[in-house]
Backbone as a ProteinNet text record, in pm:
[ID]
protein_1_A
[PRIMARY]
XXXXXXXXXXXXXXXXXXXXXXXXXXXXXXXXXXXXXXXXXXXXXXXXXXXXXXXXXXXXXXXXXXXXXXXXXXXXXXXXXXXXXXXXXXXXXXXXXXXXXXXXXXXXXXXXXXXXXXXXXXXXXXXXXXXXXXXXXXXXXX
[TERTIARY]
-3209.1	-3089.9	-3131.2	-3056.1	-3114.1	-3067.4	-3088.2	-2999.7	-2879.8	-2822.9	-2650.3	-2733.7	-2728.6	-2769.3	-2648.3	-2618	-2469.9	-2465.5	-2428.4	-2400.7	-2189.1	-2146.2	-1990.1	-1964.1	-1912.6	-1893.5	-1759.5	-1635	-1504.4	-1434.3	-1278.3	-1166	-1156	-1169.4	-1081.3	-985.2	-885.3	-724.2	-645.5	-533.2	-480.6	-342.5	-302.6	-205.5	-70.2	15.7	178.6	279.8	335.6	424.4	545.7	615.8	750.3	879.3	1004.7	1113.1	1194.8	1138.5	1208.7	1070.3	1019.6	920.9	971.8	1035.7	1094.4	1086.3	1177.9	1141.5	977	938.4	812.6	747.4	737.2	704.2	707.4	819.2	928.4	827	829.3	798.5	621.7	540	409.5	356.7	392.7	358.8	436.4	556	678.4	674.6	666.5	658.8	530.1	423.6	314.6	240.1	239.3	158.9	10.2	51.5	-48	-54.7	-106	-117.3	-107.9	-5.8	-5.5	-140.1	-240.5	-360.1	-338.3	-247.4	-277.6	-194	-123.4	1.3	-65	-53.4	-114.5	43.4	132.4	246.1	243.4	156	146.6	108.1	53.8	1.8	80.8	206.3	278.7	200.5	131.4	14.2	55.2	84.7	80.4	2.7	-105.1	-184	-133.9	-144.2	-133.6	-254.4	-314.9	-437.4	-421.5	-466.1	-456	-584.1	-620.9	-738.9	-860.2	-991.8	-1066.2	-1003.9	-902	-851.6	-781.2	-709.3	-581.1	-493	-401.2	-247.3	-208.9	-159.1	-176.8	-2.2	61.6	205.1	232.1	286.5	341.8	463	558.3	669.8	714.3	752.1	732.1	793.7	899.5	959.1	878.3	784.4	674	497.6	430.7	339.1	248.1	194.8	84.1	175.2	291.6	363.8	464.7	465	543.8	456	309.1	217.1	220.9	299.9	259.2	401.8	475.3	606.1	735.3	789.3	903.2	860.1	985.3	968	905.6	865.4	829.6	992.5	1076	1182.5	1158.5	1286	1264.7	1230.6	1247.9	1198.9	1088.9	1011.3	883.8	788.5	654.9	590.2	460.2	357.5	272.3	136.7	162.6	63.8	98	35.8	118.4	107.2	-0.1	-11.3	-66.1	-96	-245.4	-258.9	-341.7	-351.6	-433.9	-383.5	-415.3	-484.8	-595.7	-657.6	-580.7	-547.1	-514.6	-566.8	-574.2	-635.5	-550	-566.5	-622.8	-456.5	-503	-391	-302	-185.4	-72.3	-34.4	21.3	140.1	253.1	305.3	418.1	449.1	379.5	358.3	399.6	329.6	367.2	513.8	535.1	649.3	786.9	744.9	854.7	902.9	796.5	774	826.2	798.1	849.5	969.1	999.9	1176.9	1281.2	1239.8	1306	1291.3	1241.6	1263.8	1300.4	1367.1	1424.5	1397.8	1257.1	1153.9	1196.8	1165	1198.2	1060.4	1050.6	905.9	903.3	810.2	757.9	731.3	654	583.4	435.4	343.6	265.7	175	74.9	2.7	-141.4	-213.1	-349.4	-409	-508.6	-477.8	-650.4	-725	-820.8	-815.6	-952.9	-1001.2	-1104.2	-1139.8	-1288.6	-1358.4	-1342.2	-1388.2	-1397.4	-1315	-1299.4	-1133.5	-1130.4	-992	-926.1	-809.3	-723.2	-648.4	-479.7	-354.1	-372	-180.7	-171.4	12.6	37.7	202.2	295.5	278.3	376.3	522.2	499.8	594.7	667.2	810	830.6	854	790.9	820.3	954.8	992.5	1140	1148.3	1079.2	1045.9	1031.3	1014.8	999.1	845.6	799	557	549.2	475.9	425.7	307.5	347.2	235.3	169.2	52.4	-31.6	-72.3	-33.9	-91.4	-161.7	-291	-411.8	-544.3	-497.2	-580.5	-754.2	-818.7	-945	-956.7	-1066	-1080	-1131.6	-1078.9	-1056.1	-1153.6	-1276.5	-1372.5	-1301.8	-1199	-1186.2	-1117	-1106	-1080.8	-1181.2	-1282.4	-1426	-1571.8
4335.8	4266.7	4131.8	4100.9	3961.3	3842.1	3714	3642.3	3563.7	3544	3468.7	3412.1	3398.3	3304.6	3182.2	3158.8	3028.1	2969.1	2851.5	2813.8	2789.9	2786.6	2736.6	2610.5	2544.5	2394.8	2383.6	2458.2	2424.5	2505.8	2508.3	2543.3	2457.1	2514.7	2460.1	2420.7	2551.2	2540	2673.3	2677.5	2727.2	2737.8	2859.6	2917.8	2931.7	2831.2	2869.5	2991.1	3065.4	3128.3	3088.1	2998.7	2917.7	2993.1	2928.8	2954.6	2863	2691.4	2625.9	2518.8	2484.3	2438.4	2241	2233	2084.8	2018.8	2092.7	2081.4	2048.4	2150	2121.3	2063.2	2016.7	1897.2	1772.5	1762.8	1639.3	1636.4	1746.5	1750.1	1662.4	1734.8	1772.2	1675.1	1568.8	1448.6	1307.3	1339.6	1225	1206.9	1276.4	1244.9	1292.5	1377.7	1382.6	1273.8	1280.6	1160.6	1262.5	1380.8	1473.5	1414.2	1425.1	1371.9	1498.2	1519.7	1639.2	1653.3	1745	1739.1	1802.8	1933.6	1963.8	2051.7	2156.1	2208.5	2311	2430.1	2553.6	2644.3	2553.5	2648.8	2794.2	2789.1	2947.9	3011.6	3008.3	3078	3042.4	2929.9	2916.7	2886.2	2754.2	2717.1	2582.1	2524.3	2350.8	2315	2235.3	2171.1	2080.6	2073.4	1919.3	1865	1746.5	1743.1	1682.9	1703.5	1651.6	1620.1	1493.7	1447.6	1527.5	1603.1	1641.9	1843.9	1865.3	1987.6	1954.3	2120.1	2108.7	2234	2190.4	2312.8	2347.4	2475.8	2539.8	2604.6	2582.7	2627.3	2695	2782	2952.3	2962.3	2946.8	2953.1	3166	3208.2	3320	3355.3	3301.5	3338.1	3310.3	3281.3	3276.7	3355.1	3367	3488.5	3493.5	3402.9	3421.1	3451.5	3335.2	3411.7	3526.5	3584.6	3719.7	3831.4	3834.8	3926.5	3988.2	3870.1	3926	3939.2	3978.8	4113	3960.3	3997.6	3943	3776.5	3742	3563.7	3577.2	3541.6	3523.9	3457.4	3483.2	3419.5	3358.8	3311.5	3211.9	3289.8	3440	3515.1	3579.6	3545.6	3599.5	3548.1	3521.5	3444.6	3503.2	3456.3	3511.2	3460.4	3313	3281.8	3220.4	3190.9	3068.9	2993.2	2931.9	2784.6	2738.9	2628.9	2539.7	2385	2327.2	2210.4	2146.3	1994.1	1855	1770.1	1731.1	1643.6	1525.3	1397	1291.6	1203.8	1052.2	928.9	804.5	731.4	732.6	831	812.7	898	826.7	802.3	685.8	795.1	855.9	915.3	910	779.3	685.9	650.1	610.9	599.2	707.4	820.5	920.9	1006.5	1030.8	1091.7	945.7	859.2	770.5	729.8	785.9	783.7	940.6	1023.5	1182.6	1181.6	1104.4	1089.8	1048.4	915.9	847.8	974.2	1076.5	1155.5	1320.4	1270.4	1393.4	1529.5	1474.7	1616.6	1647.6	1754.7	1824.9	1815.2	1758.8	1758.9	1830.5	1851.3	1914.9	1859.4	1933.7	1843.3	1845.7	1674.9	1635.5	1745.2	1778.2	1885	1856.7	1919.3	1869.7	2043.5	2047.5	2163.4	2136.1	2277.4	2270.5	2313.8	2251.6	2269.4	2234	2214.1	2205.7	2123.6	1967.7	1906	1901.8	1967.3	1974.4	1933.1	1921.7	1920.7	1810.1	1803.6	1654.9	1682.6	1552	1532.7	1639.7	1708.1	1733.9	1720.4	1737.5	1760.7	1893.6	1908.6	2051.5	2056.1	2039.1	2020.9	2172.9	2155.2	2239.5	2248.5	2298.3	2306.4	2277.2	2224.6	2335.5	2457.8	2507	2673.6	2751	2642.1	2713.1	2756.6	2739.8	2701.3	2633.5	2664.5	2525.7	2414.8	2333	2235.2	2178.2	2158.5	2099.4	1955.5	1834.3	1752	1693	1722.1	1722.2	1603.1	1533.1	1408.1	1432.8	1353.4	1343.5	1403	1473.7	1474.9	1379.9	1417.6	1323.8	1353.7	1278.1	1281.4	1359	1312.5	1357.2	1478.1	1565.2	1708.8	1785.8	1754.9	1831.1	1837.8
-12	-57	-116.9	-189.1	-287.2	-261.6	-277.9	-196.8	-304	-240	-322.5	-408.3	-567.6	-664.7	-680.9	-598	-575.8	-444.4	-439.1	-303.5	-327.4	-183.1	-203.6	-212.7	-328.2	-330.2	-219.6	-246.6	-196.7	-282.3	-231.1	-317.2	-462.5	-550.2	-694.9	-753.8	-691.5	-747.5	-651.3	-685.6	-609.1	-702.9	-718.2	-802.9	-753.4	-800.1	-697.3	-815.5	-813.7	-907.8	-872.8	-991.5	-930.4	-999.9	-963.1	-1069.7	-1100	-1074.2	-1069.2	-1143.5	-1253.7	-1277.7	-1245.1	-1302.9	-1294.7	-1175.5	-1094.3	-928.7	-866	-901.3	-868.2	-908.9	-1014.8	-1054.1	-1003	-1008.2	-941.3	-795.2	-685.1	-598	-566.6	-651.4	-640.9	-688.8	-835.3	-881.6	-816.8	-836.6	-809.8	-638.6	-552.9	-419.4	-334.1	-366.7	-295.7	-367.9	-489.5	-572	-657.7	-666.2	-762.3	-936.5	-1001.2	-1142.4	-1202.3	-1322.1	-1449	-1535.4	-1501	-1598.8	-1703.6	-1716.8	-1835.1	-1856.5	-1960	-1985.2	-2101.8	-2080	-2122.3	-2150.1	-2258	-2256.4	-2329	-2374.7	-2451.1	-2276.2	-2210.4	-2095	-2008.9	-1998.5	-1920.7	-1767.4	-1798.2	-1660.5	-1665.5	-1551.9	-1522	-1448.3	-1449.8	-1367.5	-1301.8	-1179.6	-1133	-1040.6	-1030.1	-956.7	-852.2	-729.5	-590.1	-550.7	-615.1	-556.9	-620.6	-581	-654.1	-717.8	-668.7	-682.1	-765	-804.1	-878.8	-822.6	-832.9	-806.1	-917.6	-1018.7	-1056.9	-1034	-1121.6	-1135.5	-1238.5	-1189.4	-1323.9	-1254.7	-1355.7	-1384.7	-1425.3	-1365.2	-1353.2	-1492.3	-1547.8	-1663.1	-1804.9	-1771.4	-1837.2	-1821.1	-1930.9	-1912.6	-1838.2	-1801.6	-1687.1	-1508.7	-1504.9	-1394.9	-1403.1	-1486.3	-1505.5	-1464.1	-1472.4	-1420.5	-1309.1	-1193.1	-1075	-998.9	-1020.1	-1055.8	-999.5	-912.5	-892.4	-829.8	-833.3	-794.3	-636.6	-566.6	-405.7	-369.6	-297.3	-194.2	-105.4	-43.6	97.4	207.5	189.5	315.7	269.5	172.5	172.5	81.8	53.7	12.5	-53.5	-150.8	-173.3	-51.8	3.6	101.3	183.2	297.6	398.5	402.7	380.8	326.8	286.4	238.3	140.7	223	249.3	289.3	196.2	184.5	75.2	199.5	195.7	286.5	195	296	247.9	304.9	244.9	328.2	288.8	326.3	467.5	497	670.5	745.9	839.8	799.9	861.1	920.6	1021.4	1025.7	1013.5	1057.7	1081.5	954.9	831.9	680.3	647.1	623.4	592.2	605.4	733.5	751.3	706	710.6	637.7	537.8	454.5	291.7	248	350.6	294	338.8	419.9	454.6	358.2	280.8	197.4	91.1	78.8	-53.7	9.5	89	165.1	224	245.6	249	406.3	457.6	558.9	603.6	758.4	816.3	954.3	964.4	1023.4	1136.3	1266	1360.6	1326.9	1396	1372	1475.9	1450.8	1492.9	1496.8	1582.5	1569.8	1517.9	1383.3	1318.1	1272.1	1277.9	1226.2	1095.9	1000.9	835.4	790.9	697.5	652.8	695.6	734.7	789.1	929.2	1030.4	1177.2	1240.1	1370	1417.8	1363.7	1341.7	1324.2	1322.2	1289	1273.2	1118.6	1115	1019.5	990.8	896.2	865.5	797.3	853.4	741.1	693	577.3	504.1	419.2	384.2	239.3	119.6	-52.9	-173.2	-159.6	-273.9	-334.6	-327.5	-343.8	-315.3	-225.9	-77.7	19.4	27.6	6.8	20.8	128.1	195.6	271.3	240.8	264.7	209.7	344.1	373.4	496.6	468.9	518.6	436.1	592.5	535.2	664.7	641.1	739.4	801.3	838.2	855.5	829.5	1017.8	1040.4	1147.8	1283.5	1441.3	1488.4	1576	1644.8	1725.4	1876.9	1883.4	2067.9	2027.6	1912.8	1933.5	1867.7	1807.4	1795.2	1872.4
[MASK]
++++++++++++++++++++++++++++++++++++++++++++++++++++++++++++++++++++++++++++++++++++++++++++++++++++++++++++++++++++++++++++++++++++++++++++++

């Protein structure tokens, strides 16, 4: 057997199929604080970047999200969740800043990920996604 000619850097991007593009927008730049990289409207693709990643929005009524058949609903989903490492990590900041923009939170959780155990938040899209927004890990749970 030969060995991997690659090593794994990390995740890249991560593909949401929406039906509400504006919204999410609104959501993903205007209150997580993601930046619009780039707009592929013939392919119907929105970038938005979260730090060294990007999220990746298809608007289903359009051709790249029309591929993959019907919209996802509130009772069912294409994944369960994605987590955004953030920094620093307020909690008390955080959930008070996602309050003033009416986000629905979650409880604070101690949740493992790439870096090891820590605080995390779970939040929801407009769409009903979950979003993880996950803190640096914490010595007395690894």
């Amino acid at each position: 057997m030969s060995k991997q000619p690659y090593a794994m850097k990390g995740l890249d991007h991560v593909v949401i199929r929406c039906t509400d593009l504006k919204a999410m927008l609104h959501f993903y730049c205007d209150v997580l604080g993601c930046t619009l990289e780039d707009e592929d409207k013939e392919l119907g693709l929105y970038q938005v970047r979260a730090g060294e990643h990007l999220i990746d929005l298809a608007p289903i009524a359009e051709p790249m999200g029309s591929q993959g058949g019907a919209a996802p609903g509130r009772d069912g989903h294409n994944m369960d969740h994605f987590a955004i490492q953030v920094k620093p990590y307020d909690d008390e900041a955080i959930r008070a800043y996602l309050s003033q923009h009416n986000v629905e939170l979650g409880s604070t959780l101690i949740r493992g990920g790439a870096e090891g155990e820590g605080p995390a938040i779970y939040v929801k899209d407009p769409e009903g996604n979950t979003v993880e927004l996950k803190g640096p890990p914490d010595p007395s749970y690894n």
